[in-house]
C-alpha positions in Angstrom: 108.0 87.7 86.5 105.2 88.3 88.9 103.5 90.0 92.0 105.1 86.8 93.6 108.3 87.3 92.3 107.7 91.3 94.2 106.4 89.7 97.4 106.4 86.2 97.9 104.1 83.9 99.9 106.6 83.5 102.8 107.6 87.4 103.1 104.0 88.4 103.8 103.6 85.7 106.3 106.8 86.9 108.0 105.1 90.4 107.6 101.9 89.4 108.8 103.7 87.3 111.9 102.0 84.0 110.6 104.0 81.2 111.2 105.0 79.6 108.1 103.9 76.4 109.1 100.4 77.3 109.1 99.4 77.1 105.2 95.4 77.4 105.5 95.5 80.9 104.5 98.2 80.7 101.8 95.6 81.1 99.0 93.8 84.0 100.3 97.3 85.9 101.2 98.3 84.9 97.8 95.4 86.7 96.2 95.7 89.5 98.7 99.1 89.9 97.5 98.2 90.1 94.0 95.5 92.9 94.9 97.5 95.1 96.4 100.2 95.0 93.9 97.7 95.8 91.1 96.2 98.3 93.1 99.6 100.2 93.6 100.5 99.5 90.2 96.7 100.8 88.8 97.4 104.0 91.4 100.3 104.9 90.1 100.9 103.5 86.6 104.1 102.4 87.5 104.3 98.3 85.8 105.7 96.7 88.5 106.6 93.4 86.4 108.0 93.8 82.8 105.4 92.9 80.1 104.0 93.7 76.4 101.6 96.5 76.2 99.8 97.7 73.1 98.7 101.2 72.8 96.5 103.1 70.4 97.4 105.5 68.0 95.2 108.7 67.5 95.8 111.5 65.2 99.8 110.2 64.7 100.7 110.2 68.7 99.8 107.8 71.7 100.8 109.3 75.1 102.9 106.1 77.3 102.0 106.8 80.9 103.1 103.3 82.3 106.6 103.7 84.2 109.1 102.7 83.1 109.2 101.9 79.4 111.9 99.0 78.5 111.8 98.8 74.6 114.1 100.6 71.7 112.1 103.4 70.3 111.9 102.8 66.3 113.8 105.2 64.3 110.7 106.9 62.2 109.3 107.6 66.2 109.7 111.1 67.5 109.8 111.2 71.3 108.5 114.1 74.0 109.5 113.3 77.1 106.8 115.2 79.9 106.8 115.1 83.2 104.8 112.1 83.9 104.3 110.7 80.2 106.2 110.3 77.1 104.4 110.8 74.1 105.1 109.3 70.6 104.5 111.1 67.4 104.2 109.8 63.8 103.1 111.5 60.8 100.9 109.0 59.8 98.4 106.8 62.0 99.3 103.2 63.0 96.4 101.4 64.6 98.4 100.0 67.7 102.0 100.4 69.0 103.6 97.4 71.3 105.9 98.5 73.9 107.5 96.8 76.5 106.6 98.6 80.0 107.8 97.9 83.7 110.4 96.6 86.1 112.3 93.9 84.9 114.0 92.9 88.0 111.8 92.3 91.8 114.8 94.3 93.0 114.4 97.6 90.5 110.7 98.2 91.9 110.6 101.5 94.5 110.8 100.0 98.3 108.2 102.7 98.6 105.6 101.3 96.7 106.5 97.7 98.2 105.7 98.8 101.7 102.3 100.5 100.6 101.3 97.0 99.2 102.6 95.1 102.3 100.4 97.5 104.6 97.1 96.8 101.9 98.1 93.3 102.7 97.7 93.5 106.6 94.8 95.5 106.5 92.6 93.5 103.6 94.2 90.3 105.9 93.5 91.6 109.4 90.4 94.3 108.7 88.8 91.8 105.9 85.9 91.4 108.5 85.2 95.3 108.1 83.6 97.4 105.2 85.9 100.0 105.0 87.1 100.8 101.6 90.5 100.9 100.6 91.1 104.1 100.6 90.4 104.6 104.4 92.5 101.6 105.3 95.9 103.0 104.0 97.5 105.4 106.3 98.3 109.1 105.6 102.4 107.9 105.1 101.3 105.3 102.3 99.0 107.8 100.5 102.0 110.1 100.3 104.3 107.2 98.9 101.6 106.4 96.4 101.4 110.2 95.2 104.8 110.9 94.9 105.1 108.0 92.4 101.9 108.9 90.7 101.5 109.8 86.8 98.6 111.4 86.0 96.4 110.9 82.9 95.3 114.2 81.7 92.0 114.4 79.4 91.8 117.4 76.4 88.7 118.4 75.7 88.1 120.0 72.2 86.9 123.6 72.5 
């Protein structure tokens, strides 16, 4: 799977009232498509295609904040689920764990997060001429979506 598989070609050009006839463009909406699903997806760690992720082990735990986690947890693995991150403890260190992380079906990722992209779509389409960060183009509505599916990374310091 893909961000095309998510949102094809032809949906955004329905979204963005281009007729489908007209294909000069399809390269540039294809890659605008692509940035605002890894944006959403960077945003809010939800993996919005299934895929293999290695993570690194330190001091016998790795904290998993990708959403949602697909694979079988090994046996010798003891799991705390948190509120926005599952961490995984061993009494010894590995170097790397592999995990399989995100939506395995187009039709499994939040409609939410979907609409956010298609409105990053129409504005890096229509507003491309502007330099207005992407932040300022998404409207107060998508910025709520976005943080409502948002997991947070949280950084210990030592004392």
């Amino acid at each position: 799977m893909a961000y095309l598989d998510i949102i094809t070609l032809a949906d955004a050009k329905v979204y963005l009232r281009i007729d489908d006839t007209l294909t000069e463009d399809d390269a540039q909406i294809t890659r605008m498509i692509n940035a605002a699903l890894s944006y959403v997806e960077r945003y809010t760690n939800h993996v919005l295609f299934a895929q293999d992720k290695e993570y690194r082990w330190i001091d016998g735990c790795v904290s998993v904040y990708d959403h949602p986690v697909n694979s079988e947890v090994p046996a010798d693995l003891v799991v705390e689920h948190k509120t926005l991150h599952k961490n995984y403890s061993l009494g010894t260190d590995k170097s790397l764990i592999e995990l399989n992380v995100g939506y395995t079906l187009p039709a499994d990722v939040p409609q939410e997060l979907i609409e956010v992209a298609y409105e990053l779509i129409e504005s890096l389409y229509y507003e491309k001429e502007t330099n207005k960060s992407i932040q300022s183009r998404i409207s107060t509505i998508s910025e709520l979506m976005l943080n409502q599916y948002k997991r947070f990374i949280v950084w210990e310091q030592e004392a």
